[in-house]
C-alpha positions as CSV (number, residue, x, y, z in Angstrom):
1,X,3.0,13.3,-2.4
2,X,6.4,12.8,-1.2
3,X,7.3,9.5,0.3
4,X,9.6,9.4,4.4
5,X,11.7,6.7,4.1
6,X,14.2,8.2,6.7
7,X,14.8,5.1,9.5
8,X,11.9,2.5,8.0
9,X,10.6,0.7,10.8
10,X,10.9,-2.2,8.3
11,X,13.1,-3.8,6.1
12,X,12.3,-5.2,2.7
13,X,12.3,-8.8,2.6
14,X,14.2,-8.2,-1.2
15,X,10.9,-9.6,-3.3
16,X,10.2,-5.6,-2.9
17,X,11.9,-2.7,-3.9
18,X,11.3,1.5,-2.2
19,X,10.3,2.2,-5.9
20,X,8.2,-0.3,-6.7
21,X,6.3,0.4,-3.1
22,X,6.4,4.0,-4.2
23,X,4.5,3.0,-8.1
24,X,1.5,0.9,-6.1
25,X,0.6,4.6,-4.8
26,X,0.1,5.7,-8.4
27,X,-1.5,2.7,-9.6
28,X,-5.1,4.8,-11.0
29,X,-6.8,1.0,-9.7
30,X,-5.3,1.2,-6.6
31,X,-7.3,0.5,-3.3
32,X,-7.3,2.3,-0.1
33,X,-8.3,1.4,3.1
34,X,-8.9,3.0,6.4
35,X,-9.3,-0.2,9.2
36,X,-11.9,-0.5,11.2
37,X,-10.0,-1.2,14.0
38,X,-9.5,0.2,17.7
39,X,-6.3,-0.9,17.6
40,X,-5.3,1.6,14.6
41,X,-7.3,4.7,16.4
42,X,-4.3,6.2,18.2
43,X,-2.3,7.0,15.1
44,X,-4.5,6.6,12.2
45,X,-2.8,4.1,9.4
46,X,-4.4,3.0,6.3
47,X,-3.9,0.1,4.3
48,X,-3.2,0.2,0.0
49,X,-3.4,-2.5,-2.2
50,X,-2.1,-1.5,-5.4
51,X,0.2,-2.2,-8.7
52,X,4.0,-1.3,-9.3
53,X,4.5,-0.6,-12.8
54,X,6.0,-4.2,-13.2
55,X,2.8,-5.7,-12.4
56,X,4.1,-6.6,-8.4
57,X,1.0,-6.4,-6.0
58,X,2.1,-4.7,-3.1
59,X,0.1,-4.3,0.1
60,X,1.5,-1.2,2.5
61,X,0.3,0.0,5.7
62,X,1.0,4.0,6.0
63,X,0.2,7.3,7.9
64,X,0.0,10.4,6.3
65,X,-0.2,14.1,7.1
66,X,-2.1,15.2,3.8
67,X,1.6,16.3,2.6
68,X,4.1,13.6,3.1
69,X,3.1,9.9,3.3
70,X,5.5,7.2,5.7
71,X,5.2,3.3,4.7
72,X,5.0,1.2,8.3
73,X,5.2,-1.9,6.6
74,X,5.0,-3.4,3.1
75,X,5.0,-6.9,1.3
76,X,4.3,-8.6,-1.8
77,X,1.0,-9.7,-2.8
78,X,-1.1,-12.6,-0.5
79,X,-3.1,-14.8,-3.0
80,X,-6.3,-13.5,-1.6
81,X,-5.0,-9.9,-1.6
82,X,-4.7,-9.8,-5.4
83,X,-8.3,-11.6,-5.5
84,X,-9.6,-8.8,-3.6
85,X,-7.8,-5.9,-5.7
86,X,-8.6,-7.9,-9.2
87,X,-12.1,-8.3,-8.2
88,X,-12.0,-4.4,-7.3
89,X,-10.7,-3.2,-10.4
90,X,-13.3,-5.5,-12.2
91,X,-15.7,-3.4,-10.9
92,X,-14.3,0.0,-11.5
93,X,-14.0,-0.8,-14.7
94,X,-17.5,-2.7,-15.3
């Protein structure tokens, strides 16, 4: 899938790199969310929690068109974020 990074509508706060954003989509343990949220409805975004390939959790919200994907927003781990994606990739793997 290839990645929009034309205009971000963010900037990365430099703990975070476009590449290492890029590697927590290819991370095989990588979760995926879609929110629950009516505040999301209008333009459908989902949420991934997932690795770069120097061990960096990253958390992104993105849209997608099923051909190119468009980060909204992305940041380094949260302590309970990595919890949650350990925790999930304990159980994949159990």
């Amino acid at each position: 899938m290839e990645f929009d990074w034309n205009n971000p509508p963010f900037d990365l706060d430099g703990s975070l790199n476009q590449r290492e954003v890029e590697e927590s989509f290819e991370d095989p343990f990588a979760v995926k969310l879609l929110p629950d949220s009516p505040r999301f409805g209008v333009q459908t975004r989902f949420f991934n929690l997932g690795m770069s390939a120097g061990g960096i959790g990253v958390f992104s919200v993105y849209r997608t068109n099923g051909k190119s994907l468009r980060v909204i927003f992305a940041r380094a781990f949260e302590p309970e974020e990595r919890f949650f994606y350990q925790r999930k990739m304990d159980q994949t793997l159990a």
